[in-house]
C-alpha positions as CSV (number, residue, x, y, z in Angstrom):
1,X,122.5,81.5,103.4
2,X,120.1,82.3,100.7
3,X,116.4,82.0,101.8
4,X,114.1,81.2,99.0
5,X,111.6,83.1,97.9
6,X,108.0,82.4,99.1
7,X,105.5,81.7,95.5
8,X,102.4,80.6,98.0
9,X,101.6,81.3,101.6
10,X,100.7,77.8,103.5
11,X,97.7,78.4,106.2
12,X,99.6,77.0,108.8
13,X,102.8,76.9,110.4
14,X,105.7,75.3,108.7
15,X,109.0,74.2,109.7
16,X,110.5,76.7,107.5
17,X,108.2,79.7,109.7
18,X,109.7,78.1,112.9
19,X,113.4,77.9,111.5
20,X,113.2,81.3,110.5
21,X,111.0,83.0,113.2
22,X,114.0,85.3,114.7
23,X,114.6,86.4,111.3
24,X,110.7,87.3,110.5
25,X,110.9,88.8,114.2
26,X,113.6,91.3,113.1
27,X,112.6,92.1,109.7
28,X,109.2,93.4,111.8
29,X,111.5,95.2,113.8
30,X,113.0,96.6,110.9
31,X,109.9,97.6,108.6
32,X,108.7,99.2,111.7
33,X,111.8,101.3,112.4
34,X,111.9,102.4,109.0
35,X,114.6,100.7,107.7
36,X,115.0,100.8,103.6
37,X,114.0,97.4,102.5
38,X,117.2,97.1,100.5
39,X,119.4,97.3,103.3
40,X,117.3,94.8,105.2
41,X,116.9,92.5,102.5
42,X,120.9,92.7,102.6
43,X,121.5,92.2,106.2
44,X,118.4,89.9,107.4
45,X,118.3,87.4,104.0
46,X,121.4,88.1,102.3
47,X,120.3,89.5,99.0
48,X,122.3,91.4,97.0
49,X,119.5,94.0,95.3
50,X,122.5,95.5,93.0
51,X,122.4,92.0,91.6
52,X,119.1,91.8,91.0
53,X,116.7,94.6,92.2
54,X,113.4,92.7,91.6
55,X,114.2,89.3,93.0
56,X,115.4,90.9,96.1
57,X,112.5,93.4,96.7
58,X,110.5,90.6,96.3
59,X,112.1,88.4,98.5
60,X,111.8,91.2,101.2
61,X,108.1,92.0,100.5
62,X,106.9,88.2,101.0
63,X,109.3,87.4,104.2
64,X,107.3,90.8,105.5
65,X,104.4,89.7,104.5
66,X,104.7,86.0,106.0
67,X,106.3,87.3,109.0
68,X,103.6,89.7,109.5
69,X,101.0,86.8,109.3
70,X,103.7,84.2,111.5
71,X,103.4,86.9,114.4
72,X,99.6,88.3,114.2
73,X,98.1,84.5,113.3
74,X,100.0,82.0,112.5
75,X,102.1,80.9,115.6
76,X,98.9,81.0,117.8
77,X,97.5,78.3,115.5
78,X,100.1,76.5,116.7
79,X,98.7,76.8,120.9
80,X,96.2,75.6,122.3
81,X,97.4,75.0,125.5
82,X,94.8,75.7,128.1
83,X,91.6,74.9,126.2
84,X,90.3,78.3,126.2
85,X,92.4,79.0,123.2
86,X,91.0,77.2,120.5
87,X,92.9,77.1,116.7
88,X,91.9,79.8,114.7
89,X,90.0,82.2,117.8
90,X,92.4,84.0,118.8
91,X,93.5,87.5,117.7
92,X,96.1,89.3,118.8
93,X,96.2,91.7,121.3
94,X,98.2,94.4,118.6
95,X,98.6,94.5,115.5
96,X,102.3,94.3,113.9
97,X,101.8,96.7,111.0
């Protein structure tokens, strides 16, 4: 499966976040671990960069960058399930990056 690449960042959640939040949750694992981005833009989104280099590097760089905001904001916009977490108040306890 080709993902497509992201041209604006939505402020919220979107289904496409939730589909893909295993994916965002091991591309953090791999940026953290060092991992080159062209082999995780191979394995994790299925990008060819000998095809084209740019497209794929910048494929990788806005699934970090969304996947990086999905786990440090984004999802907790999402809760608010015992009223002392309000949309938007909450920060995480670490940061990702």
């Amino acid at each position: 499966m080709f993902y497509d690449d992201c041209d604006h960042l939505p402020t919220e959640m979107t289904k496409y976040d939730w589909m893909t939040l295993p994916t965002y949750l091991a591309i953090i694992d791999d940026d953290a671990e060092g991992v080159h981005w062209r082999d995780g833009v191979r394995l994790r989104l299925a990008r060819d960069p000998a095809i084209d280099e740019a497209s794929a590097q910048a494929c990788w760089e806005s699934h970090l960058s969304r996947a990086q905001w999905v786990c440090e904001v984004g999802i907790y916009l999402d809760f608010d399930v015992t009223g002392i977490i309000s949309k938007g108040e909450i920060a995480p306890s670490r940061k990702l990056h």
